[in-house]
C-alpha positions as CSV (number, residue, x, y, z in Angstrom):
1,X,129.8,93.0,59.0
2,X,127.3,96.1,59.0
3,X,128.3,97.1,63.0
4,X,131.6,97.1,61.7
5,X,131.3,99.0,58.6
6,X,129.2,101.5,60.8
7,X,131.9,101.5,63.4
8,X,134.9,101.9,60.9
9,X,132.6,104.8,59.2
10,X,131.9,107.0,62.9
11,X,135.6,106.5,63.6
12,X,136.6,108.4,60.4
13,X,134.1,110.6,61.0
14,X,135.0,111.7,64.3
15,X,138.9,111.7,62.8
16,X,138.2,114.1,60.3
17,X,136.2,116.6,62.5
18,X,139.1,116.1,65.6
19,X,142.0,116.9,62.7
20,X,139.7,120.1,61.5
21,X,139.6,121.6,64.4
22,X,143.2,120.9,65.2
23,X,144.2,123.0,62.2
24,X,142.3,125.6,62.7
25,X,143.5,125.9,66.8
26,X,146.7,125.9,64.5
27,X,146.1,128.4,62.0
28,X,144.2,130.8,64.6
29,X,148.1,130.2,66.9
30,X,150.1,131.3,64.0
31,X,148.7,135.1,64.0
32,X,148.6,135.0,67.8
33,X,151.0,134.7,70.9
34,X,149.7,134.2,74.5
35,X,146.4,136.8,73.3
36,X,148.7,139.2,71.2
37,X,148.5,139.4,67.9
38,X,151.8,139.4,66.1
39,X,152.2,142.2,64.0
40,X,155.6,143.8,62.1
41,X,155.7,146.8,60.1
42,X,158.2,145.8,57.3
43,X,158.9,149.8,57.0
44,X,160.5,149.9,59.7
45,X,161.4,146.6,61.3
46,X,165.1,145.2,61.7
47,X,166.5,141.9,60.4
48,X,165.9,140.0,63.7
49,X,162.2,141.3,64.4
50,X,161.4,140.6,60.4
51,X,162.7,136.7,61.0
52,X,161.6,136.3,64.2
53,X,157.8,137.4,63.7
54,X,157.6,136.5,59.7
55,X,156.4,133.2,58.9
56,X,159.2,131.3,56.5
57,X,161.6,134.4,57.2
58,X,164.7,133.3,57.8
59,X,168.2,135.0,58.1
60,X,168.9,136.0,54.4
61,X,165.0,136.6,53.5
62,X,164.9,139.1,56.5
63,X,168.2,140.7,55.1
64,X,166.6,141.2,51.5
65,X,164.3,142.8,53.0
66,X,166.0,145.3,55.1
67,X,168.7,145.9,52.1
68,X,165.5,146.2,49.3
69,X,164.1,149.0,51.4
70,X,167.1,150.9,51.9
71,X,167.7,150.7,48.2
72,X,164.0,151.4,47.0
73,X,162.6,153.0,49.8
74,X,159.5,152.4,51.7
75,X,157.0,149.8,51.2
76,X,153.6,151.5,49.4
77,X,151.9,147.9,49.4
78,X,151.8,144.6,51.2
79,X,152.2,143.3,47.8
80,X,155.4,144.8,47.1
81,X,157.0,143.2,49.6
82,X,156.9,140.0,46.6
83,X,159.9,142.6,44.5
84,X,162.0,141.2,47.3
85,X,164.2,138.7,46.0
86,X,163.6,135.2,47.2
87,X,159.7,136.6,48.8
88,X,157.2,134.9,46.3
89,X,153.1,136.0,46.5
90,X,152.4,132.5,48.5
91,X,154.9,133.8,51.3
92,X,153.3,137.2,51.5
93,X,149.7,135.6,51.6
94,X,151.3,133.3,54.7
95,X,151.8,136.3,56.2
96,X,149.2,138.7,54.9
97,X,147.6,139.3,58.5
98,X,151.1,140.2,60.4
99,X,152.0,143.1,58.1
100,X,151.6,146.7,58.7
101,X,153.4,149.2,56.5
């Protein structure tokens, strides 16, 4: 019963530290394509480039965006970006490391 406690036990084990490093090959992919890191200045980007290289940027987020700035201007902040309608503060910390202004 022990050897198969023990076995049952290592198995986990090595389950959790194979998933760990899984995410993290995952998380470090997200910020980078083929060795480039993906970058978008939201000053100056279009509709297409702001869904295509935002993470959770779709069609109509990527429009608010582009419409918000030609009403109010320029970005001052990363941060601000969150005044866009339907951007919440979790979706601008998603993509935190992309953004240039």
């Amino acid at each position: 019963m022990t050897r198969i406690t023990n076995l049952i036990s290592s198995f986990l084990f090595a389950l959790i530290l194979f998933s760990s490093s899984i995410a993290h090959a995952k998380e470090e992919s997200v910020n980078k394509h083929d060795g480039i890191e993906v970058v978008v200045n939201i000053n100056e980007a279009g509709a297409e480039e702001l869904k295509t290289l935002l993470i959770g940027v779709g069609n109509s987020k990527a429009q608010a965006i582009v419409d918000y700035r030609k009403v109010n201007g320029k970005f001052a902040a990363v941060d601000d970006l969150s005044n866009v309608k339907g951007i919440g503060a979790k979706l601008v910390e998603k993509n935190r490391s992309r953004i240039i202004l």
